[in-house]
C-alpha atoms as an extended CHARMM CRD file, in Angstrom:
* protein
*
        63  EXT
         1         1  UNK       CA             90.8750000000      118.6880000000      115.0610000000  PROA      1               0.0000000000
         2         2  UNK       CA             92.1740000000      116.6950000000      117.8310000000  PROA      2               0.0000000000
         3         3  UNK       CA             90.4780000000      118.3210000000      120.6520000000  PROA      3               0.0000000000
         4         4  UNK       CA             87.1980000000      117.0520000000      118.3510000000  PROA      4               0.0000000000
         5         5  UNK       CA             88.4870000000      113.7150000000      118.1840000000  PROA      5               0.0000000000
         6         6  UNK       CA             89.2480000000      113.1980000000      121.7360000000  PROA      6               0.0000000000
         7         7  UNK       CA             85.4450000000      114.3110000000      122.4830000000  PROA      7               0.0000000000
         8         8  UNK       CA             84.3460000000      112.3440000000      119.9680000000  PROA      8               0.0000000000
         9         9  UNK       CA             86.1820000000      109.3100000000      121.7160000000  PROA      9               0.0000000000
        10        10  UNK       CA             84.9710000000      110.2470000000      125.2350000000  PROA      10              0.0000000000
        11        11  UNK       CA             81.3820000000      110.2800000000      123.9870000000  PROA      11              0.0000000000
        12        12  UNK       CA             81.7270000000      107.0030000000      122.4100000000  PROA      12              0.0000000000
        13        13  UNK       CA             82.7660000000      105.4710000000      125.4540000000  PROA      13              0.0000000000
        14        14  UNK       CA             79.0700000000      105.8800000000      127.2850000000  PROA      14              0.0000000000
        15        15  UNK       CA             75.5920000000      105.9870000000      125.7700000000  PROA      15              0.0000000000
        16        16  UNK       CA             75.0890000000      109.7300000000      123.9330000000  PROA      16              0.0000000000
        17        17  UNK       CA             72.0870000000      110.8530000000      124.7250000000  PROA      17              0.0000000000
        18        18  UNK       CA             70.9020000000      110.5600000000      128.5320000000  PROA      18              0.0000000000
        19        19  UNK       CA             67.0830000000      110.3170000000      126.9570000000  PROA      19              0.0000000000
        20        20  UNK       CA             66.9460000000      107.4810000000      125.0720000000  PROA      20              0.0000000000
        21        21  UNK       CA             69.1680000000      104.0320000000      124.8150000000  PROA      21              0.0000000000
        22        22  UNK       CA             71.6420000000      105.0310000000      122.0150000000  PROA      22              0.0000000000
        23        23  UNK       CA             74.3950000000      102.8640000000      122.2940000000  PROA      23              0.0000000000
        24        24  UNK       CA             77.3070000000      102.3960000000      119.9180000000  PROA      24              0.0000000000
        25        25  UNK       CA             79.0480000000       98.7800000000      119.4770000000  PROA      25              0.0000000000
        26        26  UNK       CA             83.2370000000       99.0710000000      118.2280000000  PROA      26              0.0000000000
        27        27  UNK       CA             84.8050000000       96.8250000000      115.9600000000  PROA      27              0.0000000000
        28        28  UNK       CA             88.0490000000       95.5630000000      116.5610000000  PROA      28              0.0000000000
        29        29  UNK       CA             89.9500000000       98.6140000000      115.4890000000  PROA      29              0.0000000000
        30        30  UNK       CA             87.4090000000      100.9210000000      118.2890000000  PROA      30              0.0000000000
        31        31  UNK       CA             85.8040000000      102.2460000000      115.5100000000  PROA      31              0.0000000000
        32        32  UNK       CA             81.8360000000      102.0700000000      115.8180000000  PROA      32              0.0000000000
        33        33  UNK       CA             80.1840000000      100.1960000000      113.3540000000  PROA      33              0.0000000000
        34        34  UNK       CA             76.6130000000       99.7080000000      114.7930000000  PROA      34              0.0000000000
        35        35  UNK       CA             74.2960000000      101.7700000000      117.3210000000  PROA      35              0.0000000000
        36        36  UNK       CA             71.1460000000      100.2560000000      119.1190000000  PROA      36              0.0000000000
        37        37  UNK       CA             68.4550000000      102.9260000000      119.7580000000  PROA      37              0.0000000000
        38        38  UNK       CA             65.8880000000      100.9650000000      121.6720000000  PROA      38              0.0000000000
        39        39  UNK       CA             65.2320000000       98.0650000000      119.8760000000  PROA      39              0.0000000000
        40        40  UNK       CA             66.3720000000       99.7530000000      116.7740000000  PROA      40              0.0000000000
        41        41  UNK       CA             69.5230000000       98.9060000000      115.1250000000  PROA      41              0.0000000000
        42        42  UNK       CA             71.7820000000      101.1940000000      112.7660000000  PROA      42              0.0000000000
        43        43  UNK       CA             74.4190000000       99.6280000000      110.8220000000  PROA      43              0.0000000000
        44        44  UNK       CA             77.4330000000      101.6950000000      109.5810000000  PROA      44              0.0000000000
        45        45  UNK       CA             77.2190000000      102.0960000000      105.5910000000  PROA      45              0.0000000000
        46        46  UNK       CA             80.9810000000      101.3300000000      104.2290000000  PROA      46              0.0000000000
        47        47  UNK       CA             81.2680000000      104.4470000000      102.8220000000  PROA      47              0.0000000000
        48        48  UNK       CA             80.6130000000      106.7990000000      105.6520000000  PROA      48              0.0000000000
        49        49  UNK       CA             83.1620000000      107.5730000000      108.0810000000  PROA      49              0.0000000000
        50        50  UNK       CA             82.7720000000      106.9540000000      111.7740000000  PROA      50              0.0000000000
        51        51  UNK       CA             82.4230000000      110.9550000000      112.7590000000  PROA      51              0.0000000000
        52        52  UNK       CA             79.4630000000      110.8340000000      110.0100000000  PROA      52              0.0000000000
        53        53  UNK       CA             77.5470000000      107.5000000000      111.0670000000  PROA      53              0.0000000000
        54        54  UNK       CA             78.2700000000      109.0480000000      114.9990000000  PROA      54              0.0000000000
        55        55  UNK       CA             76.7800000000      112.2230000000      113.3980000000  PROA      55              0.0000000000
        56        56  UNK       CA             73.6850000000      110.6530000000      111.9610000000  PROA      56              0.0000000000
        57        57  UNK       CA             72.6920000000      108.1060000000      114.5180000000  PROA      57              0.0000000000
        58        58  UNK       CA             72.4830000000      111.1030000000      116.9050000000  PROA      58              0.0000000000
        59        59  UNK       CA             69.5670000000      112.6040000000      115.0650000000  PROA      59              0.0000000000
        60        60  UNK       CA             67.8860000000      109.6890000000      114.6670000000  PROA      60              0.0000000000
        61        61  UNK       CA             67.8580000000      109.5550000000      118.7300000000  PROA      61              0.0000000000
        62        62  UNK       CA             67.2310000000      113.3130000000      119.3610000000  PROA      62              0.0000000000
        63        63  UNK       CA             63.9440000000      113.0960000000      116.1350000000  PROA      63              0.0000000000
C-alpha cells in the first residue's frame, strides 16, 4: 500500500498523461481537489477519496 501511495504522489506531481493537458490542482493539505483537461474542469465530489477522483479523471483523459 505504500509503494502505491508513493506512485500515486510522484504522478501527481507532473501532468498524467503525456497526450493530453491533464493537470491536477492540490489543496492546502496536497491533496488534489480539481483537474483541468484542456479547457475542461473536474471538481473533486466530497465523498470520493483522492486515489478515486485521481482514478476517474484519468479515464476521462485516456476516453
Amino acid at each position: 500500500m505504500k509503494a502505491r501511495l508513493v506512485r500515486l504522489e510522484k504522478r501527481l506531481e507532473k501532468p498524467l498523461a503525456t497526450d493530453t493537458n491533464l493537470t491536477l490542482e492540490k489543496n492546502g493539505n496536497g491533496e488534489a481537489y480539481l483537474a483541468r483537461l484542456n479547457s475542461i474542469q473536474i471538481d473533486r465530489l466530497a465523498e470520493q477519496t483522492e486515489k478515486e477522483f485521481v482514478e476517474v479523471a484519468q479515464i476521462i483523459a485516456l476516453q
